[in-house]
PAGULO-612946 format. One record per residue: x, y, z of N, C-alpha, C, CB in turn; residue in one letter. Coordinates in Angstrom, 1 decimal, decimal comma, always signed. Glycine has a CB too. Layout:
// PAGULO-612946
+--------+--------+--------+--------+--------+--------+--------+--------+--------+--------+--------+--------+---------+
|    nc1 |    nc2 |    nc3 |   cac1 |   cac2 |   cac3 |    cc1 |    cc2 |    cc3 |   cbc1 |   cbc2 |   cbc3 | residuo |
+--------+--------+--------+--------+--------+--------+--------+--------+--------+--------+--------+--------+---------+
|      X |      Y |      Z |      X |      Y |      Z |      X |      Y |      Z |      X |      Y |      Z |       A |
...
+--------+--------+--------+--------+--------+--------+--------+--------+--------+--------+--------+--------+---------+
This chain:
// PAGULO-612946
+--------+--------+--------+--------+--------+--------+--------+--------+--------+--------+--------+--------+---------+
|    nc1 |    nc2 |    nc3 |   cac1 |   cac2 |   cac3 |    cc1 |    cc2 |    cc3 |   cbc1 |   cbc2 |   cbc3 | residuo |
+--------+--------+--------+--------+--------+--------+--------+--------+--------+--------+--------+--------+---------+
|   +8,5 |   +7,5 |  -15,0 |   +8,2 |   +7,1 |  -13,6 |   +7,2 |   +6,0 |  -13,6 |   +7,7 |   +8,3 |  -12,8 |       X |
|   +7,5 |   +4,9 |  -12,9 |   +6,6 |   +4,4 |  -12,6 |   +5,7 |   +3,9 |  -11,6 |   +6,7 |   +4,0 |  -13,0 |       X |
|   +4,6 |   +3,3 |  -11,5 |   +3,6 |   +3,3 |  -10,0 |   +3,3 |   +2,5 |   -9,4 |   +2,5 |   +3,7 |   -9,9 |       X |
|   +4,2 |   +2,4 |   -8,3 |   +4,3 |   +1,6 |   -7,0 |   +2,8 |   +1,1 |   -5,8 |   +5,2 |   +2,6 |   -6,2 |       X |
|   +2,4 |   +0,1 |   -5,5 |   +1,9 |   -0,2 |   -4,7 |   +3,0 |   -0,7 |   -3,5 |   +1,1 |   -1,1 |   -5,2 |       X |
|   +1,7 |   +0,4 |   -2,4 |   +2,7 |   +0,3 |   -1,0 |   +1,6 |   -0,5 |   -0,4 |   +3,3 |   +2,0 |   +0,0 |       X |
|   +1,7 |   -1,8 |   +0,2 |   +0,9 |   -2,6 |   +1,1 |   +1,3 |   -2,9 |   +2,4 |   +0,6 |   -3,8 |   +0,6 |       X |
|   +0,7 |   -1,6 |   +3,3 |   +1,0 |   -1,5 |   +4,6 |   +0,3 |   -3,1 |   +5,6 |   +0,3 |   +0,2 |   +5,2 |       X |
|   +1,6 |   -3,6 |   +6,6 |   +1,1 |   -4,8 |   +7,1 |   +1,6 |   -4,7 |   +8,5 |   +1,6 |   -6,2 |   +6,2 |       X |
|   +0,9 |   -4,8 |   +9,2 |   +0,7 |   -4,5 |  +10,5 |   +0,7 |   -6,1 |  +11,6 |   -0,8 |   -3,6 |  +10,5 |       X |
|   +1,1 |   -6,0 |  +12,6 |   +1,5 |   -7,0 |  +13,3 |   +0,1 |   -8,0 |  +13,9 |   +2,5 |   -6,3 |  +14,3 |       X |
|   -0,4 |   -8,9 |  +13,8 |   -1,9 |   -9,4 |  +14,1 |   -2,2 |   -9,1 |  +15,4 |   -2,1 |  -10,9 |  +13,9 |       X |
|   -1,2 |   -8,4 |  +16,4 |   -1,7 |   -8,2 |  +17,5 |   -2,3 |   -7,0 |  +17,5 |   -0,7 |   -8,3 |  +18,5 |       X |
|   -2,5 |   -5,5 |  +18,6 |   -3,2 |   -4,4 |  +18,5 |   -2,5 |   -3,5 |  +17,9 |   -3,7 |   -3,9 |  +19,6 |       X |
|   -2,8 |   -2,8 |  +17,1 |   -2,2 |   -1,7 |  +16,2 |   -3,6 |   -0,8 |  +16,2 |   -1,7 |   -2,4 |  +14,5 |       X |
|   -3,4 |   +0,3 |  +16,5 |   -4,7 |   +1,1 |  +16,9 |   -4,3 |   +2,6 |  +16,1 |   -4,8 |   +1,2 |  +18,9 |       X |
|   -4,5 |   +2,0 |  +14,6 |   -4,4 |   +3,1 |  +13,5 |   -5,6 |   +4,4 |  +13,7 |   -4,7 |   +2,2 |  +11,9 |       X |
|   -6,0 |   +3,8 |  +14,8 |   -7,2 |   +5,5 |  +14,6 |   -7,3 |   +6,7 |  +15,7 |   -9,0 |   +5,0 |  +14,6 |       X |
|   -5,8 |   +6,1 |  +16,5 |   -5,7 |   +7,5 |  +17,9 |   -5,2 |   +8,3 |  +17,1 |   -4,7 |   +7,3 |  +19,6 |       X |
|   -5,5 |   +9,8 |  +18,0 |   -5,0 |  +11,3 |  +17,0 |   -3,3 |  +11,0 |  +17,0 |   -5,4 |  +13,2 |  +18,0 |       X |
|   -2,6 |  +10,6 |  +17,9 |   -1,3 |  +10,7 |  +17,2 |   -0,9 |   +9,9 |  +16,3 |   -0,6 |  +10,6 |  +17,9 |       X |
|   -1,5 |   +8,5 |  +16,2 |   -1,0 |   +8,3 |  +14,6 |   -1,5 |   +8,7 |  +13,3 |   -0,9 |   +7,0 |  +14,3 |       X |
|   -2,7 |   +9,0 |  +13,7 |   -3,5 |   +9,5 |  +12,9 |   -2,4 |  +10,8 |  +11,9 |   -4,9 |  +10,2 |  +14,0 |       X |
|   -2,1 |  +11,5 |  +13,1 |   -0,8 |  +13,2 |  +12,7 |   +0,1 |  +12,4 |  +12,6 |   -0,2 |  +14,6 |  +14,0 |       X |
|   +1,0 |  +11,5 |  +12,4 |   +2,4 |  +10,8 |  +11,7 |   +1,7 |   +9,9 |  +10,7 |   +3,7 |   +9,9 |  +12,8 |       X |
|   +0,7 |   +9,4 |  +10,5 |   +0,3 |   +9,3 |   +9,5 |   +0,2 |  +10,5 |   +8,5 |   -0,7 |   +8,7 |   +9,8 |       X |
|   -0,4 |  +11,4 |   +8,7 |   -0,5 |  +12,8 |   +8,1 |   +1,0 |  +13,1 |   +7,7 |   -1,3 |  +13,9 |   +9,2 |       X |
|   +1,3 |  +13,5 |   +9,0 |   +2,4 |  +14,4 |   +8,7 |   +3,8 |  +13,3 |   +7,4 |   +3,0 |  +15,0 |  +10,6 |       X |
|   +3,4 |  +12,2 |   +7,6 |   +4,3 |  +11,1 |   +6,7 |   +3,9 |  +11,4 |   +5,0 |   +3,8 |   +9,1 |   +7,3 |       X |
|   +2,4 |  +11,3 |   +5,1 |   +1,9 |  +11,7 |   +3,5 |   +2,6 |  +12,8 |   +3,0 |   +0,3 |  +12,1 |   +3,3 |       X |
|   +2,7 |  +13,7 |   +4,1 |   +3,3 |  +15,0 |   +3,4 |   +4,3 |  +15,2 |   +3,3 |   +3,1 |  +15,9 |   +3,8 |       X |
|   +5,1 |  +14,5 |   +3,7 |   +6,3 |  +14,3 |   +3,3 |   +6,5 |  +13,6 |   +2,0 |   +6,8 |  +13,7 |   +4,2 |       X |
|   +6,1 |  +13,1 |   +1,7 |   +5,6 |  +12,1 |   +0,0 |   +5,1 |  +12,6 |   -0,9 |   +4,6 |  +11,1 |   +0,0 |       X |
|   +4,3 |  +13,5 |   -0,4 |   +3,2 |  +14,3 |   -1,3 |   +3,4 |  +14,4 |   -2,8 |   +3,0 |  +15,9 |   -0,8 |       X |
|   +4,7 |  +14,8 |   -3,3 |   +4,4 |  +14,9 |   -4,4 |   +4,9 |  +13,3 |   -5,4 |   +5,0 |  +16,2 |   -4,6 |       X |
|   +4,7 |  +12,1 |   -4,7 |   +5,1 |  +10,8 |   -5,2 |   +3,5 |  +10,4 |   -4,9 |   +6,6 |   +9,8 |   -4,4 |       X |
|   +2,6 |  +10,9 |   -4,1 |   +1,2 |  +10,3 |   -4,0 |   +0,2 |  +10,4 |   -5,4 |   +0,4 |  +11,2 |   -2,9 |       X |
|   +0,1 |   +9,0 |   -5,4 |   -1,1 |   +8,6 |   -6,8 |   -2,6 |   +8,5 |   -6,2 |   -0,7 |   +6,8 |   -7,6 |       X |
|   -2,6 |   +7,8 |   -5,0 |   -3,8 |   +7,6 |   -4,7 |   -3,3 |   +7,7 |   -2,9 |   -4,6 |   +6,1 |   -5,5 |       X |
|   -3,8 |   +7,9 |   -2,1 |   -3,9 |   +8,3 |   -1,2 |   -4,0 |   +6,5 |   -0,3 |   -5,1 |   +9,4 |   -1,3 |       X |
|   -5,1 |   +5,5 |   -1,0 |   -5,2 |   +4,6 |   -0,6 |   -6,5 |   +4,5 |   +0,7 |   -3,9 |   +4,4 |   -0,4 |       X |
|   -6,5 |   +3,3 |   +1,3 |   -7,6 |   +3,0 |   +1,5 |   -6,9 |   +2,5 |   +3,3 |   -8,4 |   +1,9 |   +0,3 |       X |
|   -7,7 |   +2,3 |   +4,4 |   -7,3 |   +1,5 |   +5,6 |   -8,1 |   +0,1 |   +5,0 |   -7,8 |   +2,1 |   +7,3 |       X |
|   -7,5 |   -1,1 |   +6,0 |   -8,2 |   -2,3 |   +5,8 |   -8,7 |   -2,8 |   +6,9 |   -7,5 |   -3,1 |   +5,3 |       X |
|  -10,3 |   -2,6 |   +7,4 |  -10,4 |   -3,3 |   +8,5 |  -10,8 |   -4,6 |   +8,8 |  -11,1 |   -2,8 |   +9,1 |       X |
|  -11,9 |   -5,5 |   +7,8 |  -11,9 |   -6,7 |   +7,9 |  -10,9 |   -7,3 |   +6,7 |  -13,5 |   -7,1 |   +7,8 |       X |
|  -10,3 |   -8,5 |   +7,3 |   -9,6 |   -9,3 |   +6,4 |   -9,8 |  -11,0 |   +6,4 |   -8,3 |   -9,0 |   +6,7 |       X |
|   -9,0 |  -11,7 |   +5,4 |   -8,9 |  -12,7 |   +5,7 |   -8,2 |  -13,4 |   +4,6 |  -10,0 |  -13,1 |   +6,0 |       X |
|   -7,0 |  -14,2 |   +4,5 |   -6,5 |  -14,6 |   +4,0 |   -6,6 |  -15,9 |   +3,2 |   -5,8 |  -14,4 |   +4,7 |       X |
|   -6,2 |  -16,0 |   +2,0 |   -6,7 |  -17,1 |   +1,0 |   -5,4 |  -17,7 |   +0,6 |   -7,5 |  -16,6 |   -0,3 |       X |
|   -5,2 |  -19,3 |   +0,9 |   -3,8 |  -19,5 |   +0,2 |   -2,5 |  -19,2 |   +1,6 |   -3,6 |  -18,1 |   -1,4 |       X |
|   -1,5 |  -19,1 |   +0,5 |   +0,1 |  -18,8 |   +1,6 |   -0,1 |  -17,3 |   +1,5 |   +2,0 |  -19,5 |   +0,7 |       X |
|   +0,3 |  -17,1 |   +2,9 |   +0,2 |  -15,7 |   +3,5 |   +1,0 |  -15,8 |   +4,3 |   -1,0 |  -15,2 |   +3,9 |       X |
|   +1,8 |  -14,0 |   +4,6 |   +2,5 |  -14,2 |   +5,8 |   +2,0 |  -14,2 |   +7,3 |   +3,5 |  -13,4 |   +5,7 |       X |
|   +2,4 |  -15,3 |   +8,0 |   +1,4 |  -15,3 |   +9,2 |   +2,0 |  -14,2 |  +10,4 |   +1,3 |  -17,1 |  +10,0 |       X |
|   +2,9 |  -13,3 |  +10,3 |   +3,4 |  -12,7 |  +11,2 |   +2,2 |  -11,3 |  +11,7 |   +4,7 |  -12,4 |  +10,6 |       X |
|   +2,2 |  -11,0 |  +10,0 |   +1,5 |  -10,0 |  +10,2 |   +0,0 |   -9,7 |   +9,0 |   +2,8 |   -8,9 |  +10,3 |       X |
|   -0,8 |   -8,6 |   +8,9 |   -1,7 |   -8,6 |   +8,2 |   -2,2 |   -7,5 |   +7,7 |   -2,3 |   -9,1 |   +8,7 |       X |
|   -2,9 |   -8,0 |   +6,8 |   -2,8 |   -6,4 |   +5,5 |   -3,2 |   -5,3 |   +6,5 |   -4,4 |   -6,3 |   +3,8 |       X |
|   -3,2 |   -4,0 |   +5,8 |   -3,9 |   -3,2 |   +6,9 |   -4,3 |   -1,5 |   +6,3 |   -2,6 |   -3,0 |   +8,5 |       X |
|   -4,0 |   -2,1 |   +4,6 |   -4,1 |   -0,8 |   +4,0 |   -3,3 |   -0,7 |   +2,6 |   -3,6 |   +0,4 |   +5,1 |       X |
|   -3,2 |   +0,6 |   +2,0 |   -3,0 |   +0,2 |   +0,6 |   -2,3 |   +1,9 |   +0,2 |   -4,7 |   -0,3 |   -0,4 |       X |
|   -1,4 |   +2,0 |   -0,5 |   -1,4 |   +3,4 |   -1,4 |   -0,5 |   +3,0 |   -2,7 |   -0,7 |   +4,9 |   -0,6 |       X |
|   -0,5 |   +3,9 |   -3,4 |   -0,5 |   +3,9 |   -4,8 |   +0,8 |   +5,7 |   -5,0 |   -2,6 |   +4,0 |   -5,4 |       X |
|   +2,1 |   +5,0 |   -5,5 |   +3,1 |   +5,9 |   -5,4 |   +3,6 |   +6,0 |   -6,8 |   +4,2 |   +5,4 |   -4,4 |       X |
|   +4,3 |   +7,1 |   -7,4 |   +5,0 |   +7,3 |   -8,1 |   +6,2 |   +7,4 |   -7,7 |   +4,7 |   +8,0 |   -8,7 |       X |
|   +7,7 |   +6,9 |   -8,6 |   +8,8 |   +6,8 |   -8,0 |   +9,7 |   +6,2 |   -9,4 |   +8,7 |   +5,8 |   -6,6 |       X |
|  +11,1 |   +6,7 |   -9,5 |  +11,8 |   +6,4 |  -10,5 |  +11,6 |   +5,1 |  -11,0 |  +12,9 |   +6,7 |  -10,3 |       X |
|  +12,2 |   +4,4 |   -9,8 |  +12,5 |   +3,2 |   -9,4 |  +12,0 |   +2,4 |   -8,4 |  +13,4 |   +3,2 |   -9,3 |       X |
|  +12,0 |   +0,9 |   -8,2 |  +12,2 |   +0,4 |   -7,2 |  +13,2 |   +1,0 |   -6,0 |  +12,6 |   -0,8 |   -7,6 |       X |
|  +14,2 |   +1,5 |   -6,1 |  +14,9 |   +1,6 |   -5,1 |  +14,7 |   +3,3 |   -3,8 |  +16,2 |   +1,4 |   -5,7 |       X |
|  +14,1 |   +4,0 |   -5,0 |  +13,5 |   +5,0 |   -4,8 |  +12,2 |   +5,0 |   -4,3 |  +13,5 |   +5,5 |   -5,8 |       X |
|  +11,4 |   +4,1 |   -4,6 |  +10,1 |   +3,6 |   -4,1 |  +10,1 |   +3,4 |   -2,1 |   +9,9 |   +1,8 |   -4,9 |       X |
|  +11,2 |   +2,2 |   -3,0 |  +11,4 |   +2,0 |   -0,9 |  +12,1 |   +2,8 |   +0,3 |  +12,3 |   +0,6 |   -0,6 |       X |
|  +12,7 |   +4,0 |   -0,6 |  +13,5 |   +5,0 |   +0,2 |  +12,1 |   +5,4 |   +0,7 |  +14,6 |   +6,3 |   -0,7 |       X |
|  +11,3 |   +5,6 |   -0,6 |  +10,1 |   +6,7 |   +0,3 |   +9,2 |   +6,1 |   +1,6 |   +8,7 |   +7,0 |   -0,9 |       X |
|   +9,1 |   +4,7 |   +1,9 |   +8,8 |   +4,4 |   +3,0 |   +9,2 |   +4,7 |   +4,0 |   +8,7 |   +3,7 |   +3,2 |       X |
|  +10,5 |   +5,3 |   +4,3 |  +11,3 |   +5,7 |   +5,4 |  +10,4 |   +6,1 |   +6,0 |  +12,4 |   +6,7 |   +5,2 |       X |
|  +10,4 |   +6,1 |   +7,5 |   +9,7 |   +6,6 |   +8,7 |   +8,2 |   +6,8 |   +8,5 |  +10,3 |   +8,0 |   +9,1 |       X |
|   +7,4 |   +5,7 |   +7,7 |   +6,3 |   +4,9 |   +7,5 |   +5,5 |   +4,5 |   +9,0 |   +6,8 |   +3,5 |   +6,7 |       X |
|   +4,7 |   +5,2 |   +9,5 |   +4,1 |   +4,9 |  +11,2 |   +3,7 |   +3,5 |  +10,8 |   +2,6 |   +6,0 |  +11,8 |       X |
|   +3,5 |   +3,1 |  +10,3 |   +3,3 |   +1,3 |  +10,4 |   +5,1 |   +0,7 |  +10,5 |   +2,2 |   +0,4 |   +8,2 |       X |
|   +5,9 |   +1,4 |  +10,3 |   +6,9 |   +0,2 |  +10,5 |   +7,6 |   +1,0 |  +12,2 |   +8,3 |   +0,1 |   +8,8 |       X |
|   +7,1 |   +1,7 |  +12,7 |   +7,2 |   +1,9 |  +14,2 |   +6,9 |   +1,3 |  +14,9 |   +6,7 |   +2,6 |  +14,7 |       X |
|   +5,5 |   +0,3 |  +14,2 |   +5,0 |   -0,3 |  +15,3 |   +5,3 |   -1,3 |  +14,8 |   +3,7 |   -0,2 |  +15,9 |       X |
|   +6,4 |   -1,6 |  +14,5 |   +6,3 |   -3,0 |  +14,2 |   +6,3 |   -3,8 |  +13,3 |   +5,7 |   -3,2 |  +14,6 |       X |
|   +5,0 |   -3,3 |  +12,2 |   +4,5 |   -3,6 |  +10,7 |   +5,6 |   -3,3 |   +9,6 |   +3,2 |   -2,8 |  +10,4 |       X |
|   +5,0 |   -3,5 |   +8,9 |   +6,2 |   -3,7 |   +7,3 |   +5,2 |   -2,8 |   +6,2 |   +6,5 |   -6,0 |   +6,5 |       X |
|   +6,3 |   -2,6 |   +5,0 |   +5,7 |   -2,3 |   +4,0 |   +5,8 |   -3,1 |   +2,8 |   +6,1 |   -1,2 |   +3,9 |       X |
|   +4,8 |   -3,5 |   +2,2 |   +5,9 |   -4,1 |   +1,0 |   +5,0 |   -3,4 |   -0,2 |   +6,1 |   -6,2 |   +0,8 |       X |
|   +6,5 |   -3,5 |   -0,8 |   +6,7 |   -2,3 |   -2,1 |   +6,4 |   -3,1 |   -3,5 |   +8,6 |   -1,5 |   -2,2 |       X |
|   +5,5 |   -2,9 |   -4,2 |   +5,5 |   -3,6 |   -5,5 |   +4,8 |   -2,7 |   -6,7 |   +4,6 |   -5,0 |   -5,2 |       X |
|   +6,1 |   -3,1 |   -8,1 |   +5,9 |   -1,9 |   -9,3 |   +4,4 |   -2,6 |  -10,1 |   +7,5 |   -1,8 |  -10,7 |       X |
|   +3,9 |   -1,5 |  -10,4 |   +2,7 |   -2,2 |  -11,3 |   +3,0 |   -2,1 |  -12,6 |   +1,2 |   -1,4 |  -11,2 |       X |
|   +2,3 |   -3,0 |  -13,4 |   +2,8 |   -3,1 |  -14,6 |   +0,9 |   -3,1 |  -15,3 |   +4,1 |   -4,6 |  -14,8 |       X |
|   +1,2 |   -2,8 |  -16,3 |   -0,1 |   -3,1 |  -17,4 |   -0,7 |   -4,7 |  -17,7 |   +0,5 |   -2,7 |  -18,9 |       X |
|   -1,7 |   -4,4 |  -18,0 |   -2,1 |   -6,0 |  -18,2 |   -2,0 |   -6,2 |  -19,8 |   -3,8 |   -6,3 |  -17,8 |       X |
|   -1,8 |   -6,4 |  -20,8 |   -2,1 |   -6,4 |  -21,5 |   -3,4 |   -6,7 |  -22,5 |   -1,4 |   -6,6 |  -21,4 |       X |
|   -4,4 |   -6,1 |  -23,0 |   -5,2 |   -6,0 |  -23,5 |   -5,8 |   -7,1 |  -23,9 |   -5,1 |   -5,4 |  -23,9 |       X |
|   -4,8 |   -8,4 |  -24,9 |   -5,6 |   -9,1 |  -24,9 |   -6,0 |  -10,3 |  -23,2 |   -5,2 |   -9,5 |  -26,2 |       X |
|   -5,6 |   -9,7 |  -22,4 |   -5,7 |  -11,1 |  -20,9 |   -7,0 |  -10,1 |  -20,7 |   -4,0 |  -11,2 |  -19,1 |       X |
|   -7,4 |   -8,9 |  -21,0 |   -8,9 |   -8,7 |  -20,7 |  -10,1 |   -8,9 |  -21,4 |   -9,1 |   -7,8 |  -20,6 |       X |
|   -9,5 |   -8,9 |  -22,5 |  -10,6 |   -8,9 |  -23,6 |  -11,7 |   -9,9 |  -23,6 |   -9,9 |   -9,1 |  -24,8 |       X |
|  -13,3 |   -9,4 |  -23,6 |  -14,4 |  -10,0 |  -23,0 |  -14,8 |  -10,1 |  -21,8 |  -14,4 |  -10,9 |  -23,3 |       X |
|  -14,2 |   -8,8 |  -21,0 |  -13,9 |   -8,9 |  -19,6 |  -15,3 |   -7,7 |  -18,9 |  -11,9 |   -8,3 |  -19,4 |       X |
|  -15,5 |   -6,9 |  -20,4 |  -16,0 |   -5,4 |  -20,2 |  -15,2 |   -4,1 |  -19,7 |  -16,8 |   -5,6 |  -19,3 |       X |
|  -16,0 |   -3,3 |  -19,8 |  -15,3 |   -1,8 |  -19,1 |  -14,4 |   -1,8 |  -18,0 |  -16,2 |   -0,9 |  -18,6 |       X |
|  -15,7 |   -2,3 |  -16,9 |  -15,8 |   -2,0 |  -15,4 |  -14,3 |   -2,6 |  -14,9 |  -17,3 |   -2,7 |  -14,6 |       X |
|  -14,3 |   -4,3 |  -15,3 |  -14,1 |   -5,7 |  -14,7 |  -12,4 |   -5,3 |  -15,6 |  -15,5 |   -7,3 |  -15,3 |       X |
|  -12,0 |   -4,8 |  -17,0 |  -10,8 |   -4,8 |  -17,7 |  -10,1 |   -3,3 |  -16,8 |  -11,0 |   -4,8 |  -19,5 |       X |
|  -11,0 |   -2,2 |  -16,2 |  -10,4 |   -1,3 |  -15,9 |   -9,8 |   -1,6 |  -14,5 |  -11,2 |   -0,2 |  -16,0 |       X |
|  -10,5 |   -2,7 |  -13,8 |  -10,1 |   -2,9 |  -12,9 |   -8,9 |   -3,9 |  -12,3 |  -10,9 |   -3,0 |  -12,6 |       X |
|   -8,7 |   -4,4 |  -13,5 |   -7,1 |   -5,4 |  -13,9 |   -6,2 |   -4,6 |  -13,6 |   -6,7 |   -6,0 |  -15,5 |       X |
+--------+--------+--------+--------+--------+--------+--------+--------+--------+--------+--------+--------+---------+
């Protein structure tokens, strides 16, 4: 298996990720996943974009999935409360860095490649 980054992107207009009901289909969505969850992930409240970016919409958060495949990956977003309102997911496999693109990098700074 390998481990998916899910980068939830939300529409630049209001998206109000913190009332109790999305809050519970947010919940109740994890748990439906539960056993493909690597990291739970993070919300994103300040942002700002560097470079080409898509102007539609904007980051808004992060998780970290296990999943056969790509195609399996993106099944699991199904009924994702960010793509209710509007927002997108996009699905990307992680791969390894290879050791020597860190090397002289340190602990902290190569664990975090």
């Amino acid at each position: 298996m390998s481990t998916y980054v899910f980068v939830y992107r939300t529409t630049a207009t209001d998206y109000s990720g913190g009332d109790p009901d999305t809050i519970a289909a947010w919940s109740e969505w994890f748990q439906g996943i539960s056993d493909h969850v690597v990291e739970l992930g993070k919300p994103v409240f300040t942002r700002r974009a560097v470079g080409t970016a898509p102007g539609a919409t904007q980051i808004s958060g992060y998780s970290l999935v296990k999943a056969a495949d790509l195609d399996e990956a993106v099944r699991l977003t199904e009924g994702c409360p960010v793509l209710s309102a509007g927002g997108g997911v996009e699905v990307g496999e992680l791969t390894d860095v290879p050791a020597t693109a860190t090397a002289g990098l340190g602990t902290a700074a190569s664990s975090a490649v």
